[in-house]
N, C-alpha and C positions, 0 to 999 in steps of 0.2 A: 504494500500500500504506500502510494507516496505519500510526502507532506501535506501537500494539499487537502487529499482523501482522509487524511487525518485528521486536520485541522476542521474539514467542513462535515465531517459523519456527523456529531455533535448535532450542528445545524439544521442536519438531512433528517435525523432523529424528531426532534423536539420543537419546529418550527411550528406548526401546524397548534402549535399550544396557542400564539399567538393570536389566533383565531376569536378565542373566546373573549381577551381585553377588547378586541377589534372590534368584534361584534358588540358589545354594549355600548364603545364608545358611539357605532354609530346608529346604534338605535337611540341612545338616548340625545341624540344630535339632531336625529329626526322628529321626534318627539318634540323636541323645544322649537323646531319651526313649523308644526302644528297650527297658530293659530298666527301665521304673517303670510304674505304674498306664497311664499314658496312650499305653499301648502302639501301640492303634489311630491316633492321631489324629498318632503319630509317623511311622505307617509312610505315613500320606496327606503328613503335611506331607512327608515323604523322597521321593516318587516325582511328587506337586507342585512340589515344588521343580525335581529331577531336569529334569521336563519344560521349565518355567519356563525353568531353566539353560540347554538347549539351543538352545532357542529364541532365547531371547537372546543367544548367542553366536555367530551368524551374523550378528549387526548390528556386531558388531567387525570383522570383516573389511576391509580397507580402513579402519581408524578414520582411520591418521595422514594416510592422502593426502587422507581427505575434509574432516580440521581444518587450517584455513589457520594456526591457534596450534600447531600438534603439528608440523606442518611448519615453521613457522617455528624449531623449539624445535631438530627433527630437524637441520634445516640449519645453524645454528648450533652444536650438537653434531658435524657429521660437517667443520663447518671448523673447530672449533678442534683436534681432535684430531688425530693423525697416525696415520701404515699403522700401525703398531706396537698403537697402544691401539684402535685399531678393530678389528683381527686379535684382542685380547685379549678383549674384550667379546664377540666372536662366540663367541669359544673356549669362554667362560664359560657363553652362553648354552647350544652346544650342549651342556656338561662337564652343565649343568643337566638337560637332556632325557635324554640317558645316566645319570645317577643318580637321576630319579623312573620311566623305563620299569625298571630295575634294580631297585628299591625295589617297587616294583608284583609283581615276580616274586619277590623273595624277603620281602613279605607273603603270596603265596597259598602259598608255601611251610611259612613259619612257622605259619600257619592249619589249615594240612593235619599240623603236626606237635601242635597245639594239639586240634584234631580226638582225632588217635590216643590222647594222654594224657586225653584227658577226654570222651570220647565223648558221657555223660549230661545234660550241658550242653546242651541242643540251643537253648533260649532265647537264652543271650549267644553263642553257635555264630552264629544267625541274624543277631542284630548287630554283630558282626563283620563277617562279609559283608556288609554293605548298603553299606560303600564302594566296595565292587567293581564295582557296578552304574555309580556315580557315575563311576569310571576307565574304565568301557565308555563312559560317554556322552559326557567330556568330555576325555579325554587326547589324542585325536585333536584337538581345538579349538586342545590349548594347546600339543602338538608344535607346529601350523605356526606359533604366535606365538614361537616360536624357531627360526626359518629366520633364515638371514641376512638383515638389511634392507640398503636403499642400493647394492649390488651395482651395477657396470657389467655389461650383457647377455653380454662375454666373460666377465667370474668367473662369471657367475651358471650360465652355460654350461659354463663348466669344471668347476663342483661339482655337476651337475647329475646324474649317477650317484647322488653322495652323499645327495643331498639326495631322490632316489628311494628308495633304500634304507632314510632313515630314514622313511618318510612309512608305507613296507612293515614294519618292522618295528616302527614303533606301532601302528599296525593290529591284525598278531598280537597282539600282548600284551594290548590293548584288549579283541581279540574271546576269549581265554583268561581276561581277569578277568572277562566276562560269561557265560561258559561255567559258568567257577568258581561265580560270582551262583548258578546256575539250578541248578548241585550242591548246592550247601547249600542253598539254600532246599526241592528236594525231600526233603535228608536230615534238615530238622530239621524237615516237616512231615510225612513220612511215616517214619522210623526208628521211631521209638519205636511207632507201633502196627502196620508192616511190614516187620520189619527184615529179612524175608530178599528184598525188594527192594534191596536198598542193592549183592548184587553187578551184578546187569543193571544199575541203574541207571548204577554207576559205568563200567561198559564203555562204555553208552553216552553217556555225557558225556562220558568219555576220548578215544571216536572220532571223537566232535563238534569237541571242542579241534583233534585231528591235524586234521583234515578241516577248518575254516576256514584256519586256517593254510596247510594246501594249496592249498588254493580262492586265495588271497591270492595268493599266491607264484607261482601259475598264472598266474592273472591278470596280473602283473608279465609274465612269460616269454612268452605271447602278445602281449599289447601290444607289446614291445619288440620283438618278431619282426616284426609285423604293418607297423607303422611304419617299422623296418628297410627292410622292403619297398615300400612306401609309398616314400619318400624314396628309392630307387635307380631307381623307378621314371619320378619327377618329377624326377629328375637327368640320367637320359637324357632323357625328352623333351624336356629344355630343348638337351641337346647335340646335338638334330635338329635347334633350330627354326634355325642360322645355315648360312646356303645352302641352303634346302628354295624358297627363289622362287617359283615357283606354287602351292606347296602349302604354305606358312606360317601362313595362318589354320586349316588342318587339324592344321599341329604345334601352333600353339601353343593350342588348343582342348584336345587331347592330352594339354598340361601344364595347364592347368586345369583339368582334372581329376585330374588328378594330386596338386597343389594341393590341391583341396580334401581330397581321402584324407588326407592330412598332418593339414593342419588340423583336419581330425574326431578324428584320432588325439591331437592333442598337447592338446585340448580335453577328453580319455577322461579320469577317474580311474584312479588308476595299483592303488590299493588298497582300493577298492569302485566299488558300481554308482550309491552314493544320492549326489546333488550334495553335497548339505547338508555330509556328514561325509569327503568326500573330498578329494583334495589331486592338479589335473590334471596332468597330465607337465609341461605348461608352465604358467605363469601367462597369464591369459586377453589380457591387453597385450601381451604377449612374442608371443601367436601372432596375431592382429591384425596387430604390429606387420612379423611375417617375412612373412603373406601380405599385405600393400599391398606390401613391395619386393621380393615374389616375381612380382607379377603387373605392378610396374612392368618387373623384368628381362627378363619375358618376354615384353611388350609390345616391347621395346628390343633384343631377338636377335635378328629380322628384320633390321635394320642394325648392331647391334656385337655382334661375336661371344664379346666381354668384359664386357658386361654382366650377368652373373647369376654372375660371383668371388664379390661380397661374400656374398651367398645360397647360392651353395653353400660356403661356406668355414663359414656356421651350420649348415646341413643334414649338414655332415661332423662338427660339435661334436656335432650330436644322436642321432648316427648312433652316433658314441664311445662315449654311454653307452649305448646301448641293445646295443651289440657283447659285453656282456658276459656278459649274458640273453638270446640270442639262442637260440631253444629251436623247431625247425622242426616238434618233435611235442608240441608243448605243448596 
C-alpha cells in the first residue's frame, strides 16, 4: 500500500459520517427560510437535508468500537472514573433522552394550542411543523446514542427490560411527531380553500396516531411472547440432551433448532420492521456471542450434564424481561 493509500483509507473509511452534521445543518437552514421569499428552495434544502441526515446517521453506529482513538479515549475515561461517576453520566444521559422525548410532546402540544388561537396563520403554522418531521427521522438515531455504553453483559442484561421500553416508547413519540408533520401540512395546504375537510381529516390522523402507537406496543407484546416461547422451548431441549445415548445427535439437532428461533428472535426489532431505524432486543455481538456458547453447551450435554448453567442462567435474564409483556393474544 503506498503512502497515499495510507494516509487517505482513514478518509475512505469514515467520510460518509459527515453526512449526518450535513444533513441537519441543512435542514435546519431550510427550515429558517420557511417563512421569506425563498420559501421553495427552503422546503428542498429541509427535506434534502432530512434525507442526507439519515442516511448519515447509520455510519455512527459502532463509531467508538471502530476508532482505535475513541476507544483509547473511552478506556481511559471508564479507568479513571469510579461506579459512582459512571452510574452518574449514564443517569445524565438517560435524564437527557426523558427531557427531549418530553419536550417533543409538549411542543406538538403547544403547537396545537398555537393552532387554536391563531388558526389564519397557516404559513408560519407550516413552519412550525417542519421540525417534527426532523424528530420522526432522527430521534430514534439519537435515543440509542444514549443507551448505556461499556456495560458488563450481566448489567446490560439486567437493564434490559428498561432499555426495551425506552427504544418503544421513542418510537411512539417519533411516529406521533410525524403523524402531527402530515396534520398540519394537510391543514395549512388545504384549510383555507376546504375547511370543512379539516373534521375527517383530523379523525383520521387522530386514529392514525392511536393506531401506530398500537401497532408498536403490539409489536413489543408479540415479540416478547414469541421468544418467551422460543427460549423454554431450547431450555428443555437442552435438558433432554444428558442421558438420551443413542438418541443425542437427534436431541441435540432439536436444540438447534431451537437455537436458532432464539436467535432470529433477539436479532427482530423490538419497535419496527425497517433495520435502518430500529433498535434489536439484543445487540447483534451479544446474540452471536450467546449462540457460539449455546451451541458449544450443547455440543458438551452429551457428557456433562452441567454444561449449559452459564447459558441458561442468560436465557433466564432474557426470559425476565420479556415476562412482563408477555401477551398470548397479542
Amino acid at each position: 500500500m503506498s503512502i497515499w493509500d495510507r494516509r487517505i483509507a482513514p478518509v475512505r473509511a469514515h467520510w460518509r459520517r459527515l453526512l449526518l452534521p450535513v444533513g441537519v445543518v441543512l435542514s435546519s437552514w431550510g427550515n429558517s427560510l420557511y417563512n421569506t421569499p425563498y420559501r421553495t428552495p427552503g422546503v428542498i434544502l429541509f427535506f434534502g437535508g432530512l434525507f442526507v441526515g439519515v442516511y448519515g446517521g447509520r455510519f455512527w453506529q459502532g463509531a467508538v468500537d471502530d476508532s482505535p482513538a475513541l476507544r483509547r479515549i473511552r478506556h481511559g475515561l471508564l479507568t479513571k472514573w469510579d461506579a459512582r461517576w459512571k452510574r452518574r453520566w449514564e443517569n445524565a444521559k438517560l435524564a437527557a433522552w426523558g427531557t427531549v422525548v418530553l419536550g417533543v410532546v409538549l411542543y406538538c402540544w403547544s403547537l396545537l394550542g398555537r393552532l387554536e388561537r391563531r388558526p389564519d396563520e397557516v404559513a408560519e403554522n407550516f413552519g412550525y411543523a417542519l421540525p417534527l418531521m426532523t424528530v420522526w427521522a432522527l430521534l430514534p438515531l439519537w435515543a440509542q446514542s444514549t443507551e448505556p455504553k461499556g456495560l458488563s453483559n450481566d448489567e446490560f442484561l439486567e437493564r434490559l427490560s428498561a432499555r426495551v421500553g425506552r427504544a418503544v416508547i421513542t418510537r411512539i413519540v417519533a411516529n406521533l411527531a410525524g403523524v402531527y408533520f402530515a396534520a398540519l401540512t394537510v391543514y395549512a395546504f388545504a384549510f383555507a380553500s376546504r375547511p370543512s375537510l379539516l373534521v375527517p381529516v383530523a379523525v383520521t390522523l387522530g386514529g392514525a396516531m392511536i393506531a401506530a402507537g398500537h401497532k408498536t406496543l403490539a409489536r413489543l407484546r408479540k415479540l416478547s411472547t414469541q421468544l418467551y416461547r422460543n427460549i423454554q422451548a431450547l431450555e428443555r431441549d437442552m435438558a433432554a440432551i444428558p442421558g438420551s445415548q443413542d438418541k443425542a445427535l437427534e436431541k441435540q439437532d432439536a436444540a438447534l433448532r431451537s437455537l436458532n428461533a432464539v436467535q432470529i428472535d433477539l436479532w427482530t426489532n423490538v419497535d419496527t420492521g425497517y433495520a435502518l431505524y430500529g433498535t434489536s432486543f439484543l445487540p447483534p455481538h451479544m446474540v452471536d456471542d450467546l449462540s457460539e456458547r449455546a451451541k458449544e453447551a450443547i455440543e458438551a450435554l452429551a457428557v456433562d450434564k452441567d454444561a449449559g448453567n452459564e447459558v441458561s442462567a442468560v436465557l433466564d435474564k432474557i426470559k425476565s424481561a420479556c415476562a412482563a409483556r408477555v401477551d398470548s393474544v397479542a
